[in-house]
C-alpha positions as CSV (number, residue, x, y, z in Angstrom):
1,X,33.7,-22.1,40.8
2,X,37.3,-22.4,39.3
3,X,36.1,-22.2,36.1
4,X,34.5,-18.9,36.3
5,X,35.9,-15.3,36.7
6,X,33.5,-13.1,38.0
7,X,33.6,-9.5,39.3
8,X,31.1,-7.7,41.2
9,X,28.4,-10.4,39.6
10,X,29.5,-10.1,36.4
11,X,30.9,-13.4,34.8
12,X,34.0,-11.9,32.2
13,X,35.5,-15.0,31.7
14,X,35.0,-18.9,30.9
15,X,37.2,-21.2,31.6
16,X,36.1,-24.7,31.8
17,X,35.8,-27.6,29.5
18,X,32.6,-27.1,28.1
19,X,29.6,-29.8,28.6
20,X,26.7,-28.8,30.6
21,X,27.4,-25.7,32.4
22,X,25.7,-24.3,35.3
23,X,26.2,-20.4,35.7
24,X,26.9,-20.1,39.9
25,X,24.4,-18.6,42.2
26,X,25.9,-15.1,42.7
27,X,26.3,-13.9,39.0
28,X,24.2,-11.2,38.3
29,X,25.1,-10.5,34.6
30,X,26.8,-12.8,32.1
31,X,29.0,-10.5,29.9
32,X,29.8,-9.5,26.9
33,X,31.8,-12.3,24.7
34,X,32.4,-14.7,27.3
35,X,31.3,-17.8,25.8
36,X,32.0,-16.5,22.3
37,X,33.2,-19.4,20.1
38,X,33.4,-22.2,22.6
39,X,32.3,-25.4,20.8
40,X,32.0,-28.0,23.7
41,X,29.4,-26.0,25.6
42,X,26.3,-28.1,25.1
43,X,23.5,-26.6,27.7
44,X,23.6,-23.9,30.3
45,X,21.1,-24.1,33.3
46,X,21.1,-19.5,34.2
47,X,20.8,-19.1,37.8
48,X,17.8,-17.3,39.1
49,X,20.2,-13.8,40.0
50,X,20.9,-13.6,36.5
51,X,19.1,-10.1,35.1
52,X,21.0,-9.6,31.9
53,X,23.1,-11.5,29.2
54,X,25.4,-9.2,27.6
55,X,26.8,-8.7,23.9
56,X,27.8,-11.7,22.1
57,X,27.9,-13.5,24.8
58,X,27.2,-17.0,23.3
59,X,27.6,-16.2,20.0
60,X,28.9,-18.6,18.2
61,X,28.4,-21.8,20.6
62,X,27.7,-24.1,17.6
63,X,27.1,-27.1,19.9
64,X,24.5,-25.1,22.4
65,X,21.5,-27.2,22.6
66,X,19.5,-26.0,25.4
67,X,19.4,-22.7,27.3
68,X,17.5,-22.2,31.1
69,X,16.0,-18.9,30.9
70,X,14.6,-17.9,34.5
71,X,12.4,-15.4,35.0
72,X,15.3,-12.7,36.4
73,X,16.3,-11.9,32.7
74,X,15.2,-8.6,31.9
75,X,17.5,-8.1,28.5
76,X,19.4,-10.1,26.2
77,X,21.6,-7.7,24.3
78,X,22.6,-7.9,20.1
79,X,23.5,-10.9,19.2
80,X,23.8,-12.8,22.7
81,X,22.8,-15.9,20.9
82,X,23.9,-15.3,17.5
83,X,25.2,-18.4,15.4
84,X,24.3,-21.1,17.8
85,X,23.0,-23.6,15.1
86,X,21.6,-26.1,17.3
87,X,19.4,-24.2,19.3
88,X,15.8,-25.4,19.0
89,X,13.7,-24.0,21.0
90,X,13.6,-20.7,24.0
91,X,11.1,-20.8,26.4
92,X,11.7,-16.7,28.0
93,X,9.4,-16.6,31.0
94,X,9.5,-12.9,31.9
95,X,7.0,-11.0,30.1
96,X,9.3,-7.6,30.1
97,X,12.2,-9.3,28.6
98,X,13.6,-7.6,25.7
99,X,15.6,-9.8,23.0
100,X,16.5,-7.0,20.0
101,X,18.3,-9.2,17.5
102,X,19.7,-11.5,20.4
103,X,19.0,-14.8,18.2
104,X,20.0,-13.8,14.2
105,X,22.0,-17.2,12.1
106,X,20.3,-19.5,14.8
107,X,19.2,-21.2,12.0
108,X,17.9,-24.4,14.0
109,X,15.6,-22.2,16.2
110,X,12.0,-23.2,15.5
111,X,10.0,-22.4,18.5
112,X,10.1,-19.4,20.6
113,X,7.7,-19.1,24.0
114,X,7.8,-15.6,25.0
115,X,5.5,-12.4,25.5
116,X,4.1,-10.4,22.7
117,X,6.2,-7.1,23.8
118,X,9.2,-9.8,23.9
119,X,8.3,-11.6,20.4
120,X,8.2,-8.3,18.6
121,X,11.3,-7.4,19.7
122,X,13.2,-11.0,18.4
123,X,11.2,-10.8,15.2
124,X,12.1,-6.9,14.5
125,X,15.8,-8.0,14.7
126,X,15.4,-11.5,12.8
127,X,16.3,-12.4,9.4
128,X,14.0,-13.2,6.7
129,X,14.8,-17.0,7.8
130,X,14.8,-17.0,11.4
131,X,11.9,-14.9,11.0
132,X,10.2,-18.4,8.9
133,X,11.7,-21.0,10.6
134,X,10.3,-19.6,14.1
135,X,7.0,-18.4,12.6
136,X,6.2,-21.5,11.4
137,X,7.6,-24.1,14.3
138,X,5.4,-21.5,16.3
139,X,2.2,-22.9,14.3
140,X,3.2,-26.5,14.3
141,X,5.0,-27.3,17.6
142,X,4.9,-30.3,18.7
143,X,4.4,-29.1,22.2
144,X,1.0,-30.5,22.8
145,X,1.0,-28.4,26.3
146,X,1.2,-25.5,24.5
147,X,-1.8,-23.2,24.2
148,X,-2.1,-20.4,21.5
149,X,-3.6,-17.4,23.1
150,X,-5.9,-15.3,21.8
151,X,-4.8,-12.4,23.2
152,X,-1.2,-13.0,20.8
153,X,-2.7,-10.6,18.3
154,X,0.2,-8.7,17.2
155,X,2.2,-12.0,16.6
156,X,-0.7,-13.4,14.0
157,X,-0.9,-10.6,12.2
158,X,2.9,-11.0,11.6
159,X,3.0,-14.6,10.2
160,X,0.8,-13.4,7.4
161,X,3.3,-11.6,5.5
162,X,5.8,-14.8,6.1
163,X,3.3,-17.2,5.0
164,X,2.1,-15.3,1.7
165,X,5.9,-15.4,0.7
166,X,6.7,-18.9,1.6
167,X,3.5,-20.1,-0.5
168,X,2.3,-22.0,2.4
169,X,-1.7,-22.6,2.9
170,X,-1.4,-25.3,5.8
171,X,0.5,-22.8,7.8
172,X,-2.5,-20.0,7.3
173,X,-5.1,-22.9,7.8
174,X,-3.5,-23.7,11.2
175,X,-2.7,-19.9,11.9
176,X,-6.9,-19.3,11.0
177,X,-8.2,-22.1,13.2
178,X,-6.1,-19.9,16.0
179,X,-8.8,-17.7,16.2
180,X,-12.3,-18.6,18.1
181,X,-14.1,-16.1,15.5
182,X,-14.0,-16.5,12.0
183,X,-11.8,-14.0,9.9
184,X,-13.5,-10.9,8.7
185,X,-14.3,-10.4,5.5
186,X,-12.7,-7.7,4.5
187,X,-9.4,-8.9,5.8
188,X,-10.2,-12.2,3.6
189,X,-10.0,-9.7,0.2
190,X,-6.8,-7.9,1.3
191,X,-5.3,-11.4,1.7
192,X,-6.1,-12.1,-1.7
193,X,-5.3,-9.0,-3.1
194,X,-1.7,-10.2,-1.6
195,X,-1.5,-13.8,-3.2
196,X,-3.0,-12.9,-6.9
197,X,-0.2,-14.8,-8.5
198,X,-0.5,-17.9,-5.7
199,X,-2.9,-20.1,-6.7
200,X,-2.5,-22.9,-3.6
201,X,-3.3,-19.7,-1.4
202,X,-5.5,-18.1,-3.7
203,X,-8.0,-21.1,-3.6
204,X,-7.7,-21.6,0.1
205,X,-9.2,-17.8,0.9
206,X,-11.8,-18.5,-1.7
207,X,-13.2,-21.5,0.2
208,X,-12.4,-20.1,3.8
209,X,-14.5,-17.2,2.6
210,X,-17.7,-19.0,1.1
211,X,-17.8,-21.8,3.8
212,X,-18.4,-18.6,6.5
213,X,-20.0,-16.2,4.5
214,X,-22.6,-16.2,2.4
215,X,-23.1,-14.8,-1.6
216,X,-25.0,-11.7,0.1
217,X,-22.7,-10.6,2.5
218,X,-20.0,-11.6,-0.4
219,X,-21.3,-9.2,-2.8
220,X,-21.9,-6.2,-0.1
221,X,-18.5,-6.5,0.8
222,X,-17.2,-5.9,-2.9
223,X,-19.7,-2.7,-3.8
224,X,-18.4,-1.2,-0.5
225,X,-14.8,-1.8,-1.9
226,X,-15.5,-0.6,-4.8
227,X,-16.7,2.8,-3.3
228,X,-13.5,3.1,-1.9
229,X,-11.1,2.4,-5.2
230,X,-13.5,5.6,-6.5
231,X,-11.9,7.3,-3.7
232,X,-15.0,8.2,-2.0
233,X,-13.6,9.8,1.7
234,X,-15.0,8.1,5.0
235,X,-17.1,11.2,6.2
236,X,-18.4,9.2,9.9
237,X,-16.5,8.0,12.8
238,X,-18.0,4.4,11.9
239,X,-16.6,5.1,8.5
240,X,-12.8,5.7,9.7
241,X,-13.0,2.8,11.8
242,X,-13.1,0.6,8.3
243,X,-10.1,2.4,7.7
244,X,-8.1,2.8,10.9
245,X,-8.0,0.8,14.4
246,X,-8.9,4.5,16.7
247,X,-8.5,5.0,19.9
248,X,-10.0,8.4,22.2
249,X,-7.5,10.1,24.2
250,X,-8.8,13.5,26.3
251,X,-11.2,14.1,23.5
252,X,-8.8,13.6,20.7
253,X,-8.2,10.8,18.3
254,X,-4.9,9.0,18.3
255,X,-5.1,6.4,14.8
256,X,-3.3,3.1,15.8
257,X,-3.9,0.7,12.5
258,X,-4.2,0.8,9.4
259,X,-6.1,-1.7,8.0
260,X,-7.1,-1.6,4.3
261,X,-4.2,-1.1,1.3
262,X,-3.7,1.5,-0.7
263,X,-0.6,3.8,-2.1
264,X,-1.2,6.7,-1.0
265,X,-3.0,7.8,2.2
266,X,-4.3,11.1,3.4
267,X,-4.6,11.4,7.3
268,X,-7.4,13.0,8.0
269,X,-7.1,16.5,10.7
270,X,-10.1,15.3,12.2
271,X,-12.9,13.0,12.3
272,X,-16.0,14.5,13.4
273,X,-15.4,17.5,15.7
274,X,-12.5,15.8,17.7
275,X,-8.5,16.6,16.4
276,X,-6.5,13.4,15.0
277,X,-3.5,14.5,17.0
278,X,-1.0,10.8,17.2
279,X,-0.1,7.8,15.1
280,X,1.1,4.6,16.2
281,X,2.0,1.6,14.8
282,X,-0.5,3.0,12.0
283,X,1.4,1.7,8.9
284,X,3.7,-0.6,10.2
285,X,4.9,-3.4,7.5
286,X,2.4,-1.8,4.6
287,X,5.0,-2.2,2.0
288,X,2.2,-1.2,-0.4
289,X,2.6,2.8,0.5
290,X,4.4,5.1,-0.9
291,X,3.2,8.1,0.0
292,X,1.6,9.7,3.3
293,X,0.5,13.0,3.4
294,X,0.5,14.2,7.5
295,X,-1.7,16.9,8.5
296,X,-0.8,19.6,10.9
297,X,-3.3,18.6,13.6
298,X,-0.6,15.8,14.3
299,X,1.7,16.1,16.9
300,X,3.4,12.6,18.1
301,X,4.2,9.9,15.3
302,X,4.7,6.9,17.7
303,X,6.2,3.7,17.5
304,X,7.1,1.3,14.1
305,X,4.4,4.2,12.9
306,X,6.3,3.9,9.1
307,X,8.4,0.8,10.0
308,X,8.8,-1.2,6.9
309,X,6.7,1.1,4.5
310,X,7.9,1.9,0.8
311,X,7.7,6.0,1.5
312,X,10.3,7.8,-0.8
313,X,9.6,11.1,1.0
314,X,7.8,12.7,3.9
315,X,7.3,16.1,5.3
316,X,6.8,16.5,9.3
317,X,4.7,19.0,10.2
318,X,5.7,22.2,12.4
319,X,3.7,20.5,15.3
320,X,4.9,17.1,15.8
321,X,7.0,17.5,18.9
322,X,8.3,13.7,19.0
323,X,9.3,10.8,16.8
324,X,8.9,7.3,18.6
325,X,10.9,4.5,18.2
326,X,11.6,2.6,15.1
327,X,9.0,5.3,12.9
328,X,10.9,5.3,10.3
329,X,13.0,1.9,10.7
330,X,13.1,-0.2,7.5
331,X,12.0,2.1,5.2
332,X,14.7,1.1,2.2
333,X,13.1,3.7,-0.4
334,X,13.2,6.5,2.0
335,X,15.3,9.4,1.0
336,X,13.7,12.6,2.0
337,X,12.8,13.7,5.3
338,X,11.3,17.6,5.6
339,X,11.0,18.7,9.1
340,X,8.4,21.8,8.7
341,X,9.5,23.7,12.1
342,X,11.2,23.2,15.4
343,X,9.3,21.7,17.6
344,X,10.7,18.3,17.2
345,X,12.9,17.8,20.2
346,X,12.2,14.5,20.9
347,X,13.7,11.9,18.5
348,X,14.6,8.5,19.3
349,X,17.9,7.0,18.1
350,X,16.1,4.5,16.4
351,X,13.6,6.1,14.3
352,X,15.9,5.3,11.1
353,X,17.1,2.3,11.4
354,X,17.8,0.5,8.5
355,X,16.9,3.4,6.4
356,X,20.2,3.7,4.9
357,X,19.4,6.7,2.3
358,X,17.7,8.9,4.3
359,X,18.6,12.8,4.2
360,X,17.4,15.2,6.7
361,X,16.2,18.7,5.6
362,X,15.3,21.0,8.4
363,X,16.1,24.3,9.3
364,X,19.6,24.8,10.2
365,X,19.9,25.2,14.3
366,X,17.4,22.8,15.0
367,X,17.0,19.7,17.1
368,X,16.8,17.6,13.7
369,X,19.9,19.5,12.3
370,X,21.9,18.0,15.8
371,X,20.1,14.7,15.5
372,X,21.3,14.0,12.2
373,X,24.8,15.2,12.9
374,X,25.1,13.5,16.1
375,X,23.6,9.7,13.7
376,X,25.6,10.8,10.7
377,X,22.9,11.3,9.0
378,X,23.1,13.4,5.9
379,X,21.7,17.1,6.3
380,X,20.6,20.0,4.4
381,X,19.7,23.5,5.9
382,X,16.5,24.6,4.6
């Protein structure tokens, strides 16, 4: 206990000689910098009160090699873990944990064990390399124990992107054979249309495709593309659903995925008789589009709806009362945003992250005129 300084659960200092460390039974939080740069630490065994490791607060522990995560960790907060080059692998057993950017320059860390909720959050605040080197120790862990679960959805569909740029067709092999079902057809072509100029890749799809589907359903698949490129509109629910991932919510349609690739895209106001009144997650990491045109029927844009996009401008329309987190994170091209009315009270602090040229035009006295003061974001009355 001598070696520890803690008040009212919270451990603010470290003072022993490094080694294995064993954080004592009635710490509650492990604060901000408090292991910061300490070089003898080699593993730490978190008691089962811990609930939160703060800022920084191994950063830098270049000889951590193991970490016990109980299941009483809720949050790990920026860069908690950041620079501790011989961390391997983080088993986080509590489904709820959040881990924003708690593990950037690990650049050892291959395998992460975690929820989806928690994965997406590590990834979203990753490097390009962490975001490799743990995608792919993911897919070829030698933890024989280990089990990929089908219901990981949202993490597979994130390795793609990672694997197309690294060149790497054993990685999409093993990430394939993850799924019980073959992959759809369709997605098979807009994997191709990503990897024209990989041939290792290219010829991998090809054969994936012929071995589970044959020349007729082949050839179907291509005239109904083709209708599409002549920019023929989806008139049918079953129509949309080629197009978007939709979901019915009190008789109105909320559009969730997007799942084809194109430039530009035209939300539709309805589909059928029903309103298309929310987005979420509809675009997220489509670096193909650059322009979204939003009809008025629309009134939440949700979650990582734009995240990672290559829109140059957009205009919100008078009715969206609410932008969710991380909308418009990522979006490096962005420099226009036209808010239409005033009923946009309800704008999350992280809707722009990363999208550093952004300016705001709204009508002055607004909720987006205070937002964008309050984020210093630039502004212009109009």
């Amino acid at each position: 206990m001598s070696d520890f300084v803690i008040e009212n659960g919270v451990l603010t200092k470290y003072t022993g000689i490094g080694g294995d460390v064993v954080i004592p039974e009635d710490v509650k939080e492990i604060g901000a910098h408090v292991f910061e740069g300490n070089k003898k630490v080699k593993s730490v065994i978190l008691s089962d009160s811990v609930g939160l490791i703060g800022y920084c607060a191994f950063k830098g522990c270049s000889a951590l090699e193991s970490i016990h995560i109980p299941e009483s960790i809720l949050r790990f907060e920026n860069m908690s873990f950041s620079g501790c080059t011989k961390l391997k692998k983080v088993i986080i057993p509590n489904p709820r944990a959040f881990a924003y950017g708690a593990f950037e320059n690990c650049r050892a860390l291959e395998y992460i064990k975690a929820s989806e909720e928690t994965l997406e959050g590590i990834l979203r605040g990753a490097g390009d390399k962490l975001k490799i080197n743990i995608s792919y120790g993911y897919l070829c862990s030698d933890d024989k124990s280990e089990k990929y679960e089908e219901t990981c959805k949202w993490f597979k569909k994130k390795l793609l992107p990672i694997i197309f740029e690294n060149d790497n067709p054993k990685a999409l092999s093993k990430l394939f054979g993850m799924y019980k079902k073959p992959i759809k057809i369709n997605d098979i072509d807009e994997y191709l249309s990503f990897v024209t100029e990989k041939p290792e890749l290219t010829s991998f799809l090809l054969e994936y495709k012929n071995k589970y589907y044959s020349s007729e359903q082949v050839n179907k698949n291509a005239e109904t593309n083709s209708e599409k490129e002549l920019g023929i509109k989806p008139k049918t629910l079953a129509e949309w659903r080629k197009v978007f991932a939709i979901s019915d919510i009190g008789g109105k349609w909320v559009l969730e995925k997007y799942k084809i690739k194109e430039a530009f895209v035209e939300i539709p106001e309805k589909i059928g008789t029903k309103p298309v009144i929310e987005l979420q997650n509809t675009f997220e990491n489509h670096e193909e589009i650059t322009s979204v045109l939003i009809p008025n029927s629309i009134e939440i844009i949700g979650w990582n709806v734009f995240d990672g996009t290559s829109i140059e401008e957009i205009s919100i329309p008078k009715n969206v009362m609410g932008l969710g987190m991380f909308s418009f994170a990522n979006c490096k091209k962005l420099k226009k945003v036209t808010f239409c009315g005033n009923n946009c009270t309800e704008i999350d602090e992280t809707v722009f992250k990363n999208s550093t040229n952004v300016v705001i035009h709204a009508p002055a006295g607004s909720y987006a005129e205070t937002y964008a003061k309050e984020n210093n974001i630039p502004f212009v009355a109009g």
